[in-house]
C-alpha positions in Angstrom: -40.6 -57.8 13.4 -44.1 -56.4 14.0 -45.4 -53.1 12.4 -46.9 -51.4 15.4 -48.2 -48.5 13.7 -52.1 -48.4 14.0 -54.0 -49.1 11.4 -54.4 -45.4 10.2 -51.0 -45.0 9.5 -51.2 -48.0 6.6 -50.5 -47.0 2.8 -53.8 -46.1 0.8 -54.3 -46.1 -2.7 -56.7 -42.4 -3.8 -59.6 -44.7 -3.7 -59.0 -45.6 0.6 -58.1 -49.3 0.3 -55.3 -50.6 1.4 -52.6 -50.1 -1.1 -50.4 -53.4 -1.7 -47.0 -52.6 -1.4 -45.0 -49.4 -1.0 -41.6 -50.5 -2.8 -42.6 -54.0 -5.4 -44.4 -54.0 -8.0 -46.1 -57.0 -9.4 -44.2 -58.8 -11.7 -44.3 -62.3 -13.0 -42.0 -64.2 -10.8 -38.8 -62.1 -9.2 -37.1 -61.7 -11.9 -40.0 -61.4 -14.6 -41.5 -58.6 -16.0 -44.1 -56.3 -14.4 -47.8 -56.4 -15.3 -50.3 -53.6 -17.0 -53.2 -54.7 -14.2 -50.8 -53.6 -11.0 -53.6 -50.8 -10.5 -51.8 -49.5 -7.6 -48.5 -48.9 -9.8 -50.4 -47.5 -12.8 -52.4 -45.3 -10.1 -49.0 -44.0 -9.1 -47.2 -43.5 -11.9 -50.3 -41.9 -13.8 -50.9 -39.4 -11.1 -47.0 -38.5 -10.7 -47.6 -37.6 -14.6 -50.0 -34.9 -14.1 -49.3 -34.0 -10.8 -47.8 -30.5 -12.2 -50.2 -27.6 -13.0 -48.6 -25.0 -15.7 -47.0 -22.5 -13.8 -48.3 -19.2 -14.1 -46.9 -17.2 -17.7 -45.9 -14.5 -14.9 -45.1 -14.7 -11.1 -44.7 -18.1 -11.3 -42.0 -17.9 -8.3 -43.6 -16.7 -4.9 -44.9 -18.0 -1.7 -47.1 -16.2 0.9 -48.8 -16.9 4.0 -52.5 -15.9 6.1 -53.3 -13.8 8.4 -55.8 -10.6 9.0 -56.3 -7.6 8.0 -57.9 -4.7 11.1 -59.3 -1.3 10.3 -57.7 1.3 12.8 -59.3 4.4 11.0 -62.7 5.2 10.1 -63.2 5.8 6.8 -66.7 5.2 6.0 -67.4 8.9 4.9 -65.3 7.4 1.6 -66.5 3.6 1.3 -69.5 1.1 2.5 -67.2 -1.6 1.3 -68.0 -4.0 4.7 -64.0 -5.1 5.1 -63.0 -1.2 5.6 -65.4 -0.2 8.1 -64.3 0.8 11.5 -63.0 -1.9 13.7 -63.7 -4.5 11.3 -60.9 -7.4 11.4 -60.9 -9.4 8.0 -59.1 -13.1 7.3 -56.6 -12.7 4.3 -54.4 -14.5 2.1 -51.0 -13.0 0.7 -48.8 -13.8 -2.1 -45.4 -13.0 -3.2 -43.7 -13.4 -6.3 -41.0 -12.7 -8.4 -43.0 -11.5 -12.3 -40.9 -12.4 -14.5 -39.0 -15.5 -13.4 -39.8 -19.0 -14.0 -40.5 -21.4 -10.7 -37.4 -22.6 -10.1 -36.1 -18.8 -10.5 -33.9 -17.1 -7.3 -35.7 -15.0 -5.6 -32.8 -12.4 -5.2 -33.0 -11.4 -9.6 -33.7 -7.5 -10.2 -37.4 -7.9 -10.9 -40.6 -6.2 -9.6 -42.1 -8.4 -7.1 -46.0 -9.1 -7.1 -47.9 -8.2 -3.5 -51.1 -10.2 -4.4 -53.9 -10.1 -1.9 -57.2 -11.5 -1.1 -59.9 -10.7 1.6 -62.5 -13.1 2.7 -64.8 -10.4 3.5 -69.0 -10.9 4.5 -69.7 -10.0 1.0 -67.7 -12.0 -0.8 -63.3 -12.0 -1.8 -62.1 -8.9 -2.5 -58.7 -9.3 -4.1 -55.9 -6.0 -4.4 -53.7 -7.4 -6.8 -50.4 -5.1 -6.7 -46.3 -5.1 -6.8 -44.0 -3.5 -4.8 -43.9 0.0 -7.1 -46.7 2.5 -7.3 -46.5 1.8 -11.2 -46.1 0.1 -14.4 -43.7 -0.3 -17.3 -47.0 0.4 -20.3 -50.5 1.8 -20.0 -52.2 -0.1 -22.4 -53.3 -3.6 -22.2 -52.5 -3.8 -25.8 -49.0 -3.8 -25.0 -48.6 -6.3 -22.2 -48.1 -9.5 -23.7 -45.5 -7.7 -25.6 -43.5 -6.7 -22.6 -43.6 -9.8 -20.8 -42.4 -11.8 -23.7 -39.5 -9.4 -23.6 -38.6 -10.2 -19.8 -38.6 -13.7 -21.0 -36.3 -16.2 -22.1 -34.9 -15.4 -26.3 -37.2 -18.4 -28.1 -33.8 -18.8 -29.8 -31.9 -19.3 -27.2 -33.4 -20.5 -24.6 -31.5 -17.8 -22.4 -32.8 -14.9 -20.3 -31.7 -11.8 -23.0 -30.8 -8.0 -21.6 -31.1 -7.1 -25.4 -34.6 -8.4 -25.4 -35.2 -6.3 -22.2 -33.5 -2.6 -23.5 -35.0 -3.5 -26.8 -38.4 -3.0 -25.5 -37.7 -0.8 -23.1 -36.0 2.1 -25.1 -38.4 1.8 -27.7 -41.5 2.3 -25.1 -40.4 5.6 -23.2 -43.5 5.5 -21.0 -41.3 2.1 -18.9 -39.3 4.8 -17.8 -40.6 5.2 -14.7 -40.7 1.5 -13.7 -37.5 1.5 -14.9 -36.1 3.9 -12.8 -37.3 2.0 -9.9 -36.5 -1.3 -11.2 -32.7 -0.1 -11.8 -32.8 1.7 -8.0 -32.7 0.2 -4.4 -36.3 -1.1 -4.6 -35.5 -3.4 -7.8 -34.5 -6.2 -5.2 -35.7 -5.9 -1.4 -34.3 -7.7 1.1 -36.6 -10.0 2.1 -40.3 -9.3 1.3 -41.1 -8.0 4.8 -39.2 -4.9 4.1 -40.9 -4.1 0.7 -43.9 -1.9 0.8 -47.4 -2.9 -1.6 -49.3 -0.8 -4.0 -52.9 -1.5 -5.9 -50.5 0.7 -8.7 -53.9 1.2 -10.8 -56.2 3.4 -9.8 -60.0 2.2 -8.0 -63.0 3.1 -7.1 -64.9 4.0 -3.7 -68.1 4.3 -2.9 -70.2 5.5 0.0 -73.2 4.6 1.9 -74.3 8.1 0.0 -73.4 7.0 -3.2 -70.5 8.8 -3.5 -67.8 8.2 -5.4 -64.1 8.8 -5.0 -60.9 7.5 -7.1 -58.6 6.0 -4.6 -55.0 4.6 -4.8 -53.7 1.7 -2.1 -50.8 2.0 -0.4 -49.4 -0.7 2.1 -46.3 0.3 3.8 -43.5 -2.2 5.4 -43.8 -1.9 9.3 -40.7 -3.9 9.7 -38.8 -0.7 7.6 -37.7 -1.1 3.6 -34.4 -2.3 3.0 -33.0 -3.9 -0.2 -30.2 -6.1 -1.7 -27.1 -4.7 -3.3 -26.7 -6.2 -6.8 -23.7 -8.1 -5.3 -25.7 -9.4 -2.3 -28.3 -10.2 -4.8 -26.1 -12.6 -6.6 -24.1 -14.0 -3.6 -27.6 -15.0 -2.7 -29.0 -16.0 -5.7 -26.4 -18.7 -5.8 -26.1 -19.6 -2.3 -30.1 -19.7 -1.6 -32.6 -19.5 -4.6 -35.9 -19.6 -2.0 -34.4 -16.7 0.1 -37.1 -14.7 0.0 -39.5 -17.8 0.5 -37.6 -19.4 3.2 -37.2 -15.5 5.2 -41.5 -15.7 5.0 -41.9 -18.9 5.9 -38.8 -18.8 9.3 -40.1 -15.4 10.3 -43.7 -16.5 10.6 -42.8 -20.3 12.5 -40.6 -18.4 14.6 -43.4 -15.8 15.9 -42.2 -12.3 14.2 -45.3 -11.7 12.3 -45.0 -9.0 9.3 -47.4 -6.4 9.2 -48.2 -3.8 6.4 -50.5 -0.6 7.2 -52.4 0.6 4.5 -53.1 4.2 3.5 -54.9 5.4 0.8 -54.8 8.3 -1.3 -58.0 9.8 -1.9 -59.4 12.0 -5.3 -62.9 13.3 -5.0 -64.4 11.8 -8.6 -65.1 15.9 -9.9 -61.5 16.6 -9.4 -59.9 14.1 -12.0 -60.9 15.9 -15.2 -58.9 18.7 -14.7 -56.3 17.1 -12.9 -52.2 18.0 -13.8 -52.0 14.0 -14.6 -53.7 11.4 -16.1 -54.9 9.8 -12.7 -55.4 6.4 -14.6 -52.4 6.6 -16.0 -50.4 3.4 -14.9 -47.2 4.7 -15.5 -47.8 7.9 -13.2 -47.8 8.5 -9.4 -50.2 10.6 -7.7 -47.5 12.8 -5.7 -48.5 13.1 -2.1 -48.2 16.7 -1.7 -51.6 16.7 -4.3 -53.2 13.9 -2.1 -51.9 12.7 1.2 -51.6 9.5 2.6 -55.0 8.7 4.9 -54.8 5.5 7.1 -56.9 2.9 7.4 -55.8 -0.4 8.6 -52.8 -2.7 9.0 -52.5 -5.9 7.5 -50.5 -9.1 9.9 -49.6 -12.2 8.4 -49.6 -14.7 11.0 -49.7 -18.3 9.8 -48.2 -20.1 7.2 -49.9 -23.2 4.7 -50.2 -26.4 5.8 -49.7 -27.3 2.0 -47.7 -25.0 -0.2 -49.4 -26.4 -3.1 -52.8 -26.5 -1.9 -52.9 -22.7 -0.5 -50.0 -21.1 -2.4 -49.7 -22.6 -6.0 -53.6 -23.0 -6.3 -54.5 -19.6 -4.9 -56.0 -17.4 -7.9 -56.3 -13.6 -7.3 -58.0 -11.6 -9.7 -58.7 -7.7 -10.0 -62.3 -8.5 -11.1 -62.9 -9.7 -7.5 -64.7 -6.3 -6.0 -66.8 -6.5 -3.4 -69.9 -3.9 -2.9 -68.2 0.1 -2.1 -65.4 -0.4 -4.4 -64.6 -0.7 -7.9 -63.2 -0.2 -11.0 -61.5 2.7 -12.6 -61.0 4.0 -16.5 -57.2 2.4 -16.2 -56.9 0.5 -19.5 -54.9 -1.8 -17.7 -56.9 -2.9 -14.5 -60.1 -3.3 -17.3 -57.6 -5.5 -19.3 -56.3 -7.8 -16.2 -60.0 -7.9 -15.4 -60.7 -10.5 -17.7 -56.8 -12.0 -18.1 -56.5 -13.4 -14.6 -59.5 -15.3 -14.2 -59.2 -16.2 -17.5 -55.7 -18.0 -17.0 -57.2 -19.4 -13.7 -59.6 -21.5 -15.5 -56.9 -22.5 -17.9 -54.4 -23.0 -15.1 -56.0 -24.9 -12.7 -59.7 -25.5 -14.0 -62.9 -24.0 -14.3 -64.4 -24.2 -10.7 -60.9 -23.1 -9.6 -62.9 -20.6 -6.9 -64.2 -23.8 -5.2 -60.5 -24.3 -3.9 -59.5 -24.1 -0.5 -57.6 -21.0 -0.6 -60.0 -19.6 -3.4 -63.1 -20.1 -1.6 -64.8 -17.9 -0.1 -66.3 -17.9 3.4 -69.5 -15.6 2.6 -72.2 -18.2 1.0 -72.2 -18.8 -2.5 -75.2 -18.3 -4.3 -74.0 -18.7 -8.3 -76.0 -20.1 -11.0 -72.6 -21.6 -12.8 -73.1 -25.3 -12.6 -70.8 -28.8 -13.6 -67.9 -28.4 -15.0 -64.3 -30.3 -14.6 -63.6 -31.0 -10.9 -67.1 -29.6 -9.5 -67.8 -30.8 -6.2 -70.4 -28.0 -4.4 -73.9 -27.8 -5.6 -75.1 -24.6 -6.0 -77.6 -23.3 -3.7 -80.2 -22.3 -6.2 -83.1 -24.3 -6.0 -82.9 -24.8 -9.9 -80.2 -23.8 -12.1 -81.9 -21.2 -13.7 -82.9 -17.9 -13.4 -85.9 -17.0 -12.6 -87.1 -20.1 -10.7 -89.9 -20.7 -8.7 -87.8 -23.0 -6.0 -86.2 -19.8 -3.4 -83.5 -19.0 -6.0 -81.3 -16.0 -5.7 -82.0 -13.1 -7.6 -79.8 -9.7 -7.9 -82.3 -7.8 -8.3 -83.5 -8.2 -4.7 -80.3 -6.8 -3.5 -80.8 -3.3 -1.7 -78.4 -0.5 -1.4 -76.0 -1.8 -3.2 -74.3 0.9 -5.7 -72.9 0.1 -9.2 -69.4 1.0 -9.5 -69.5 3.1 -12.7 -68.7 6.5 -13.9 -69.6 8.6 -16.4 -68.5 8.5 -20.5 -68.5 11.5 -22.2 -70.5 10.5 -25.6 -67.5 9.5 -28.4 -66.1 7.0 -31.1 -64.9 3.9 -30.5 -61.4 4.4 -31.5 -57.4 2.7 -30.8 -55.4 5.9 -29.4 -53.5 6.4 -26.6 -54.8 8.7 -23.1 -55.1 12.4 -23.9 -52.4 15.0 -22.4 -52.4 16.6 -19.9 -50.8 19.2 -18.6 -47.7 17.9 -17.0 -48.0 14.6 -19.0 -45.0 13.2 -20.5 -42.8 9.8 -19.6 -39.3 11.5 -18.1 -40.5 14.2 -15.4 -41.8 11.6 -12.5 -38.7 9.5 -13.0 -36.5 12.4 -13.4 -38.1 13.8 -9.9 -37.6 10.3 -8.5 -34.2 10.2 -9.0 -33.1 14.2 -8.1 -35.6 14.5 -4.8 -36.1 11.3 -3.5 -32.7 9.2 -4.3 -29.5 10.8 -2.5 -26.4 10.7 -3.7 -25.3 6.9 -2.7 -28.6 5.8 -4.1 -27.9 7.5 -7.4 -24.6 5.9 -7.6 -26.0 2.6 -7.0 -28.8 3.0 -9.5 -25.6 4.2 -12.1 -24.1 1.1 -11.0 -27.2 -1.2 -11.7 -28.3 0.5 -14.8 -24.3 -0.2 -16.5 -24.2 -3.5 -14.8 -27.7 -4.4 -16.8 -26.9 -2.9 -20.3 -23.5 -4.0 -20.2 -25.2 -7.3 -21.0 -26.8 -5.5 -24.0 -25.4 -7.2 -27.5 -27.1 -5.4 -29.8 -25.3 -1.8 -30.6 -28.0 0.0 -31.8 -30.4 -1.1 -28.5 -27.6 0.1 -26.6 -27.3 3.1 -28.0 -31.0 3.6 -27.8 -30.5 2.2 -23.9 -28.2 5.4 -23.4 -30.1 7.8 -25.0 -33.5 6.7 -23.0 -31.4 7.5 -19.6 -29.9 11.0 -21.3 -33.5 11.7 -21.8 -34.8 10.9 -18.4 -32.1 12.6 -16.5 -28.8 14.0 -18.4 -26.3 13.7 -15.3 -27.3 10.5 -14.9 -27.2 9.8 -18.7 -23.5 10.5 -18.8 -22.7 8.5 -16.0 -24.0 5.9 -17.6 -22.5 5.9 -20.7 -18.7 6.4 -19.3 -20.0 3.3 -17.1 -20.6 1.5 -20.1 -17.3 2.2 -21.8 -15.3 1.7 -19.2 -17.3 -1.8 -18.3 -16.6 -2.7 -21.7 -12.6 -1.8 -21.5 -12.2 -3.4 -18.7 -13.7 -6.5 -20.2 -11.7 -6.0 -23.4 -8.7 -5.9 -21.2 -9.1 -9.0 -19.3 -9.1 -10.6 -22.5 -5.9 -9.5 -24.0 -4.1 -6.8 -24.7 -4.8 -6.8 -28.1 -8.5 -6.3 -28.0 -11.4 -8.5 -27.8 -15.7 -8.5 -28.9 -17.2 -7.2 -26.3 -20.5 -6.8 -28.1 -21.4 -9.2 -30.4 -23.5 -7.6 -33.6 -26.9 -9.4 -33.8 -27.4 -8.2 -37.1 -25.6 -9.6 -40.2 -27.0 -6.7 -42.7 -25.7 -3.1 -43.0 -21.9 -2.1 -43.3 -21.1 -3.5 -39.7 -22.4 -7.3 -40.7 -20.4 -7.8 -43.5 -17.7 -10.8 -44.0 -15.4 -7.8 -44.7 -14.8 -4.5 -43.0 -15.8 -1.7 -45.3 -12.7 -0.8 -47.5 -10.9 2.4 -47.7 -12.5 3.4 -51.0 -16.1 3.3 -49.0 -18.0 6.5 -49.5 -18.2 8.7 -46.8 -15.6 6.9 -44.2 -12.8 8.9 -42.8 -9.5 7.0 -43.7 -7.1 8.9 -42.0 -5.0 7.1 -38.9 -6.9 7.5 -35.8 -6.5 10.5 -34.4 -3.9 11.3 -31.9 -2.2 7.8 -32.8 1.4 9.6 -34.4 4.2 7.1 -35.2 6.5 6.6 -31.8 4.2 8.7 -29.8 0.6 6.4 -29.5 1.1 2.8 -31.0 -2.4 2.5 -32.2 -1.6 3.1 -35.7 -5.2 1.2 -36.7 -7.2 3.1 -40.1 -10.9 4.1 -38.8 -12.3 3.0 -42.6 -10.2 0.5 -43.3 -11.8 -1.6 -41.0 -7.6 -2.8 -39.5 -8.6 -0.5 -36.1 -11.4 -3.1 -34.2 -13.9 -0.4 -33.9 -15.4 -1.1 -37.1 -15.7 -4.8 -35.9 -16.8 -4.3 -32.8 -13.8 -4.3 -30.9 -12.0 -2.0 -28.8 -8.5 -2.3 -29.0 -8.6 1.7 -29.9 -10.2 2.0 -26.6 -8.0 -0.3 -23.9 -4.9 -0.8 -25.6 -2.0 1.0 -25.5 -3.2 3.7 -22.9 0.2 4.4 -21.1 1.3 5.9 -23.9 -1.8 7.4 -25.3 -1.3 9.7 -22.3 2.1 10.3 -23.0 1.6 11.7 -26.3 -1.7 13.7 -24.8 0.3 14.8 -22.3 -1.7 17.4 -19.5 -2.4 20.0 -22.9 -5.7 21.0 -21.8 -6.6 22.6 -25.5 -7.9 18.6 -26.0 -10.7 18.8 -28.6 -13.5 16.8 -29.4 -14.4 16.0 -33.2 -17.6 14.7 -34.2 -17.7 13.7 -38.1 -20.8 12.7 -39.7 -21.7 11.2 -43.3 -24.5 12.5 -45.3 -27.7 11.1 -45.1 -31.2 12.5 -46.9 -33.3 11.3 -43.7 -31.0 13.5 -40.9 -31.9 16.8 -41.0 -29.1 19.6 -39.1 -31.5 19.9 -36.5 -31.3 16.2 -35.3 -27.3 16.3 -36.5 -27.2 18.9 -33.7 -28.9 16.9 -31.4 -27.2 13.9 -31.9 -23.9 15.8 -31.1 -24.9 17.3 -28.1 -25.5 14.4 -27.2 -22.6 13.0 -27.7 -20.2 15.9 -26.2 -22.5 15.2 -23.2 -21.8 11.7 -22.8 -18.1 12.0 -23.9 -17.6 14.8 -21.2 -13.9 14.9 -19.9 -13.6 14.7 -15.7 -10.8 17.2 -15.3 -11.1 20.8 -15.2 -9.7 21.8 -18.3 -12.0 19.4 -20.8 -15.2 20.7 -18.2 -14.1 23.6 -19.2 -13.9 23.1 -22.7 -17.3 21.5 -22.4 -19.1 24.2 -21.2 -18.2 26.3 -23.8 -19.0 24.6 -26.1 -22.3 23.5 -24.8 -22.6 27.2 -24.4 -22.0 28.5 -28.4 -24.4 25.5 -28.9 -27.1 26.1 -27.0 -26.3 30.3 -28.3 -26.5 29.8 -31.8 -28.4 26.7 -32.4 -26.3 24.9 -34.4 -27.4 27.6 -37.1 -23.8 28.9 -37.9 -20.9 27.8 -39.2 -18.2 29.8 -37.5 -19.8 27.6 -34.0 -18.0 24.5 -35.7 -21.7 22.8 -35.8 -23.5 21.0 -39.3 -25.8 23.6 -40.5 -28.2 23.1 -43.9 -25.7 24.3 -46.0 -22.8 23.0 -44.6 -24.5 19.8 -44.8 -25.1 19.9 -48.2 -22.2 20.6 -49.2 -19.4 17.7 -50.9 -17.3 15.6 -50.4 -20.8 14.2 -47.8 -18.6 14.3 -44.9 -18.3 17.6 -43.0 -16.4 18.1 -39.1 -19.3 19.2 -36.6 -17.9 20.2 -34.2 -14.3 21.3 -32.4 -14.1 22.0 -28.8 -11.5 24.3 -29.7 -13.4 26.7 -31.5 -11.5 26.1 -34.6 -13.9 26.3 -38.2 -12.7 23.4 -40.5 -13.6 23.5 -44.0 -15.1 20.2 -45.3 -11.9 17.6 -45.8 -12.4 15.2 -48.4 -13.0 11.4 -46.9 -9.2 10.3 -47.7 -7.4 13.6 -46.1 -8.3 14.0 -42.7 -5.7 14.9 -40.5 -6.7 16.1 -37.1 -4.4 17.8 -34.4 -3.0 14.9 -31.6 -4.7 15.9 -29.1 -8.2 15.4 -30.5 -10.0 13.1 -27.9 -12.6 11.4 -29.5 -14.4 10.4 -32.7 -18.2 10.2 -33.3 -18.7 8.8 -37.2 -22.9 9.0 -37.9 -24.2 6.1 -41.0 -27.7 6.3 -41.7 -28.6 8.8 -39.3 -27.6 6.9 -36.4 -24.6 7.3 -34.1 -22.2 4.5 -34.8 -18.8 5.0 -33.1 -17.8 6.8 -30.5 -14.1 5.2 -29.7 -11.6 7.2 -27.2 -8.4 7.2 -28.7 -6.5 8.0 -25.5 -7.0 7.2 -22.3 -6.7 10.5 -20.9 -9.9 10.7 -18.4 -12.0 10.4 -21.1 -14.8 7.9 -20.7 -16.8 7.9 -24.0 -18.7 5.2 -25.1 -18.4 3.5 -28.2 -21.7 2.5 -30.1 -22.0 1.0 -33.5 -24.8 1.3 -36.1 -25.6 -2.1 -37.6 -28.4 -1.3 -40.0 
């Protein structure tokens, strides 16, 4: 037969000459072995070895697209920066990722998603590198290695870890605020037309006048926002890991072009000092009501890469990249990823990685760098020096053009965190995001994700921490969360027998709850009595708290799932139930936090019918009345906890005052609901004895 294809269409090796053969390689005879000078094989099979870049440490998964950006607005009277002046259209490069995922990651996992973008402006790229929320989980640089490696896979394992997650989370309070929207709708958008884009630090503008103003970016989804229910999420994740890519790419090919309009929010430089909020706080928003949204532009992606590889993978955005009229900000963080992303550029994908196609830009380039791996423009400098005498470029010829700085108020160089200020702390911006903007479905589904994630938790004291961090952010929302998580757990017990099962594995094998042996009955300070409420032929959970027989000790739940039918048979519809909290000394709790701690937990192991709500709130009530400073309230006070045998009852719903049993006598009443044992100043246990509408989670301490 004869190949008819013209001669352009023949096989090349990389050097242009025509390559041998496409499917032999050259052997010695047939059946003989192949031979080290087959250049064309070695070419191959060397270049198919290094054809993979590292991925990036984070948002490795993503895909994007080009298109333009066109100023609707004028808004000169803020910036000279040439891209935002009126009428000006601007060609652009977007790219979307998932952060903490690895390439072959679905799109669909609860993760913020980056919104990376860069402008070939007439002065040179000017890259917004943002995600999808208006802030961050940490605000110092310091810290973000830290957190990433905590998103990442256990080094032990291999495995993506929720411990690792909740671990850093609740010991970092200012991630709330990501957090909260991490956990709500926004943590997984439908497809990334329908997410919105935000600079999240704070910048810099600067005026023909020299002017300055602190500015925020805001790009909004024309095409509406819309998410992914945590079930959708995983449908999709395992029916279509590029769904987000593949949405981009279709939408695009098939002519509906997404656009994005940007606003900006707009702080006159004089203003920030004495502003309510750290304005370069990364963790904060700028609410609206203090500055409103000003338009300026919208943003239309139109036309998708020839080569994914080529445009997508090898496109490197980097905050540093500001053009003249805007700039940097005192934002620990955007000074820190300053230097960080074109610093893992050049280790990425080389030192002259600007000189790539989707890198380069298409202002002329006047640098002085030279050589270098893969260099293949000259520079346009006469010599490669400064100063030359041969018509090289020289900065200091440049007119009008503003430095982006701001003034330092003379000081030590010292490590400490942002000053205060007025309204600074790390729960009130979540706390308002979930009471004014979420309604009530959305709080349920943010309930829902939040017990979904730390159900995964195996690590007892990061979940208790986990439970706490949401208590402290918003209480409501708090409890829901912790009868979530108890009754996620039961449920799970259940499926795996009626007997009980480890729904938590301990991580630690130190402390009382790591030992070969539960502690026995003898141990100081444990309540040896039968569970409460368990009396013979009434509740057939008969198990010893201290013995270590009952599986709370091990971390099992049969005191929680089993034998509920007739758990509320022998509660019965009393509604004097009680709640007992018993704590064991310890030198480092003072009655203060012992107070706390039970508040807490009454909180979280709140009944739903009227009668325990009722109960509740009076109790709350002589709490929050007396301080926990009395005895007759039922609550630990410095003398009572002083006092022998080291374990004391805190607290009684029923108002009852019970003198200090000795660890081996307890007897409570039947219809006491719950249990809260404290070791070592942390809560440990909090089992539900019968299921009688009580959710209350059960927590161990391991250390």
């Amino acid at each position: 037969m004869v190949d008819k294809r013209p001669e352009s269409e023949r096989t090349t090796t990389n050097a242009g000459i025509p390559a041998p053969s496409d499917e032999h390689s050259l052997s010695v005879g047939s059946d003989g072995p192949i031979v080290l000078h087959d250049a064309y094989l070695v070419e191959k099979m060397a270049h198919f070895n290094r054809e993979r870049v590292p991925e990036r440490v984070v948002h490795a998964k993503g895909s994007g697209a080009y298109g333009s950006f066109q100023v609707t607005n004028d808004v000169s009277q803020y910036t000279c920066a040439d891209l935002f002046q009126p009428g000006r259209r601007t060609p652009m490069l977007a790219r979307f990722s998932t952060v903490a995922g690895e390439m072959g990651s679905p799109d669909t996992w609860r993760d913020p998603r980056g919104f990376a973008l860069k402008f070939y402006t007439r002065e040179g790229n000017f890259d917004m590198v943002g995600n999808n929320t208006p802030v961050f989980f940490v605000r110092d640089p310091q810290k973000f290695q830290d957190f990433i490696r905590s998103q990442k896979r256990d080094p032990r394992t291999g495995l993506r870890d929720n411990t690792m997650q909740w671990d850093f989370w609740s010991l970092s309070p200012e991630t709330s605020h990501q957090v909260t929207w991490l956990m709500g709708d926004r943590g997984i958008p439908r497809t990334w037309r329908n997410m919105d884009g935000f600079s999240s630090h704070t910048y810099q503008w600067i005026n023909a006048k020299g002017q300055r103003f602190w500015v925020k970016y805001h790009f909004r989804t024309d095409q509406g926002n819309d998410f992914l229910t945590q079930e959708e999420s995983d449908r999709i994740a395992g029916e279509d890991a590029d769904h987000h890519r593949r949405d981009l790419f279709e939408a695009i090919e098939r002519g509906d072009h997404p656009s994005w309009t940007l606003s900006m929010q707009i702080m006159p430089i004089d203003e920030a000092a004495g502003y309510r909020y750290n304005p370069f706080d990364l963790t904060k928003v700028w609410p609206k009501g203090d500055y409103p949204l000003i338009e300026v532009g919208r943003m239309t992606l139109d036309r998708n890469a020839d080569n994914h590889f080529i445009h997508i993978e090898q496109a490197a955005f980097e905050p540093s990249n500001m053009v003249p009229g805007t700039g940097a900000s005192p934002d620990k963080m955007l000074l820190g990823r300053m230097f960080s992303y074109p610093d893992t550029h050049r280790y990425r994908i080389g030192v002259n990685y600007d000189e790539l196609p989707p890198n380069r830009p298409h202002a002329p380039v006047r640098s002085y760098g030279k050589d270098g791996a893969m260099r293949h423009y000259a520079p346009d400098t006469g010599q490669v020096y400064h100063p030359n005498s041969f018509g090289g470029p020289d900065a200091d010829r440049q007119q009008g053009v503003e430095p982006a700085g701001w003034k330092v108020e003379a000081s030590e160089m010292v490590r400490e965190a942002y000053r205060l200020r007025e309204d600074d702390d790390d729960v009130s911006q979540p706390r308002a995001l979930i009471r004014d903007v979420m309604d009530d479905a959305a709080r349920d589904r943010l309930v829902s994700n939040i017990v979904g994630h730390v159900s995964a938790v195996n690590d007892l004291a990061v979940l208790q921490r986990a439970l706490k961090y949401w208590s402290d952010i918003d209480p409501e929302i708090g409890a829901r969360v912790a009868r979530g998580s108890t009754a996620t757990d039961r449920r799970s017990a259940a499926r795996k027998g009626a007997g009980g099962s480890a729904t938590r594995p301990l991580h630690s094998v130190s402390g009382p709850y790591g030992r070969a042996t539960p502690p026995t009955a003898s141990s100081t300070g444990w309540v040896t009595s039968p569970v409460p409420g368990a009396s013979a032929g009434s509740c057939p959970v008969t198990s010893s708290v201290a013995t270590g027989t009952s599986s709370v000790l091990t971390g099992r739940s049969s005191v929680a799932t089993g034998r509920s039918s007739a758990c509320r048979a022998a509660a019965g519809s009393s509604s004097s139930m009680s709640a007992w909290i018993v704590f064991r000394e310890s030198s480092s709790l003072s009655s203060a936090t012992a107070c706390s701690l039970a508040r807490s937990c009454w909180t979280a192991g709140s009944a739903s019918s009227a009668s325990a709500s009722g109960e509740r709130a009076s109790t709350l009530s002589a709490v929050s009345s007396t301080g926990c400073a009395t005895p007759s309230a039922g609550w630990v006070t410095s003398a009572g906890w002083a006092a022998a045998p080291s374990v004391v009852w805190a607290a009684s719903s029923a108002g009852s005052a019970w003198a200090a049993p000795t660890p081996t006598t307890v007897s409570p009443p039947a219809s006491t609901a719950a249990v809260v044992i404290l070791v070592k100043a942390r809560i440990c246990v909090l089992a539900p004895l019968c299921d009688t509408g009580q959710h209350v989670p059960y927590v161990h301490d391991h250390t």
